[in-house]
ROMIMAR-842353 format. One line per field, with one value per residue (C-alpha): residue number from 1; residue in one letter; x, y, z. Coordinates in steps of 0.02 Angstrom, whole numbers, plus 50000, padded with zeros to 5 digits. Example, Ala and Ser with C-alpha at 12.3 -4.5 7.8 and 13.67 -1.06 7.14 Angstrom:
<sites>
pos (1/2) $
code (a/s) $
c1 (50615/50684) $
c2 (49775/49947) $
c3 (50390/50357) $
</sites>
This chain:
<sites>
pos (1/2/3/4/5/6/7/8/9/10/11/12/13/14/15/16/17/18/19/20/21/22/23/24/25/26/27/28/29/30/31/32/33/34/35/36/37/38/39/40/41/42/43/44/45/46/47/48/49/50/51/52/53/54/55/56/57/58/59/60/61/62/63/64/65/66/67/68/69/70/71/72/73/74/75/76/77/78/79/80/81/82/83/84/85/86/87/88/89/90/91/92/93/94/95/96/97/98/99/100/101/102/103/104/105/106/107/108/109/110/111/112/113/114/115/116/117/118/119/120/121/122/123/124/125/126/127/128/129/130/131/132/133/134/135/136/137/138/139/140/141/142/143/144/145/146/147/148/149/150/151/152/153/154/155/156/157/158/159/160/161/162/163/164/165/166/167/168/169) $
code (x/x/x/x/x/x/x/x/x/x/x/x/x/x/x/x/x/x/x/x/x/x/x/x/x/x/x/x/x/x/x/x/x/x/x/x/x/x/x/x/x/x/x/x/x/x/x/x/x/x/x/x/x/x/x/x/x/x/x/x/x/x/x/x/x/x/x/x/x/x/x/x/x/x/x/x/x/x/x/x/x/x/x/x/x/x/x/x/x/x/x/x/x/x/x/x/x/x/x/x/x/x/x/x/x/x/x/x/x/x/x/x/x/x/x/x/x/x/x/x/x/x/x/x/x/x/x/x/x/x/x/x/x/x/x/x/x/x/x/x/x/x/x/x/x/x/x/x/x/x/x/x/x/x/x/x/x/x/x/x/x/x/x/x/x/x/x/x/x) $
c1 (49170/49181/49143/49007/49099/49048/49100/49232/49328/49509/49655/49658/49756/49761/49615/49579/49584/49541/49610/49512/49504/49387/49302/49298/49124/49190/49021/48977/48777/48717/48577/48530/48392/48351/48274/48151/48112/47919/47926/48118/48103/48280/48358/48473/48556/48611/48690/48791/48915/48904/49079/49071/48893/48725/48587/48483/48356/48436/48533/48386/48323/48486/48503/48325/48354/48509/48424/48262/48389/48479/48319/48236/48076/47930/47971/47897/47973/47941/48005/48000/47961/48129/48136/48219/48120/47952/48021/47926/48080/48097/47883/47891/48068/47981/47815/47872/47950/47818/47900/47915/47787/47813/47723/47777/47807/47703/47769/47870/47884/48061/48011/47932/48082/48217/48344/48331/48382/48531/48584/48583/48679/48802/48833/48828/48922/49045/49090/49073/49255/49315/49405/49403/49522/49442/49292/49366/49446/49252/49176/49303/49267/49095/49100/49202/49058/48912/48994/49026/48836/48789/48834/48743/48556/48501/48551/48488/48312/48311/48315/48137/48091/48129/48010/47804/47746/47878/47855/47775/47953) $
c2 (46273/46333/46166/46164/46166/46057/46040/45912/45857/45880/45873/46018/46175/46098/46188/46123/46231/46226/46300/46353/46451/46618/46675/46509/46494/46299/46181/45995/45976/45783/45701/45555/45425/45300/45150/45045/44859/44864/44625/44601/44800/44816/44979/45045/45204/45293/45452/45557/45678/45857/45949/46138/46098/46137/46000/46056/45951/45863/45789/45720/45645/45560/45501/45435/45339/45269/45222/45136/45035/44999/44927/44862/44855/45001/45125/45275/45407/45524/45722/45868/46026/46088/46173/46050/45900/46004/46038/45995/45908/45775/45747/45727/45613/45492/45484/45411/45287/45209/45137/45283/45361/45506/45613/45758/45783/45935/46108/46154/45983/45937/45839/45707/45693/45523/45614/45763/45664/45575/45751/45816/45663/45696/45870/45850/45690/45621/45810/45907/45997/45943/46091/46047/46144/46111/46033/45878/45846/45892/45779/45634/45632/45624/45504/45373/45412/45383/45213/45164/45228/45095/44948/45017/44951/45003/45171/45204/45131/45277/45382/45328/45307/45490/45535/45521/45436/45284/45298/45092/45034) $
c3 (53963/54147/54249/54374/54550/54690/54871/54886/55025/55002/55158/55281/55216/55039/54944/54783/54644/54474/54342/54174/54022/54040/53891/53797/53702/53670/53693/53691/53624/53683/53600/53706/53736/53879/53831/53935/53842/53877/53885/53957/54085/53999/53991/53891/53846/53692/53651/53515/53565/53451/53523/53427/53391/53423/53411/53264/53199/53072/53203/53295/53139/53107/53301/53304/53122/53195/53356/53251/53156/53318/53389/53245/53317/53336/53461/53540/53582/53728/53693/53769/53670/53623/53452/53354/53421/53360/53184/53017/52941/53083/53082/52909/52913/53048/52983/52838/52919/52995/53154/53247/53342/53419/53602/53682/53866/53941/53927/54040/54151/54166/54298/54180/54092/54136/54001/54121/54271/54175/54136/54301/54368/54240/54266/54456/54453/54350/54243/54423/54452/54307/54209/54024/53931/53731/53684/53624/53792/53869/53748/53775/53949/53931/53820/53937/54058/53957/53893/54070/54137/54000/54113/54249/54237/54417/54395/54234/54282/54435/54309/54256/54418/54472/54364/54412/54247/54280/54486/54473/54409) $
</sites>
């Protein structure tokens, strides 16, 4: 739960300090997805908040079922290699399905990844210096973020274009 600390500018003689719990194994897992509308270029962003949790793959196959009914249309989904994203009870959830289809990123190549830019922004953004004290309090702040990065198209399309496979954007 210790935040990430960032420079900041604060008036002269008046450091900034933050005060935070030590020891506190408290976590917030985030499944999340950006969306690019291959006709419209519309993008879109969706996410579920795990506080206490880890992201195992039943969650991913509930997120991505929730996300397919969201969109009601065939979708393909780009994924990196993380354990729960390669697991037999996901394959075998979205194959059946039929509207899903599903690639993996490289291993290895962050750098592909738009999900790993939003998360970076996040982290180095909005949550920088920000002391949670529980991991509701964590996850409600994140969450007012992520609602508000939704209304913010041009940033959520650099997010693709950070990345070389979307660099024509």
């Amino acid at each position: 739960m210790a935040p990430l600390v960032r420079r900041t500018w604060a008036p002269r003689g008046q450091t900034p300090i933050l005060y935070q719990r030590t020891r506190s194994h408290d976590k917030v897992s985030v499944i999340g997805a950006l969306t690019l509308s291959p006709r419209s270029r519309r993008v879109g962003l969706y996410f579920a908040l795990l506080p206490g949790e880890n992201a195992k793959a039943d969650h991913f196959r509930r997120f991505l079922a929730d996300l397919r009914r969201h969109l009601q249309r065939p979708i393909v989904v780009v994924r990196d290699r993380l354990a729960g994203h390669r697991a037999q009870e996901l394959r075998e959830a979205l194959d059946r399905s039929g509207r899903v289809h599903l690639e993996f990123l490289p291993p290895y190549a962050p750098e592909l990844n738009p999900v790993e830019m939003l998360w970076g922004y996040m982290k180095m953004n909005p949550l920088a210096n920000h002391p949670a004290t529980d991991a509701p309090q964590l996850a409600q702040r994140a969450q007012r973020h992520f609602l508000d990065l939704r209304h913010r198209p041009a940033l959520l399309r650099s997010f693709f274009r950070a990345t070389p496979l979307f660099s024509h954007l």
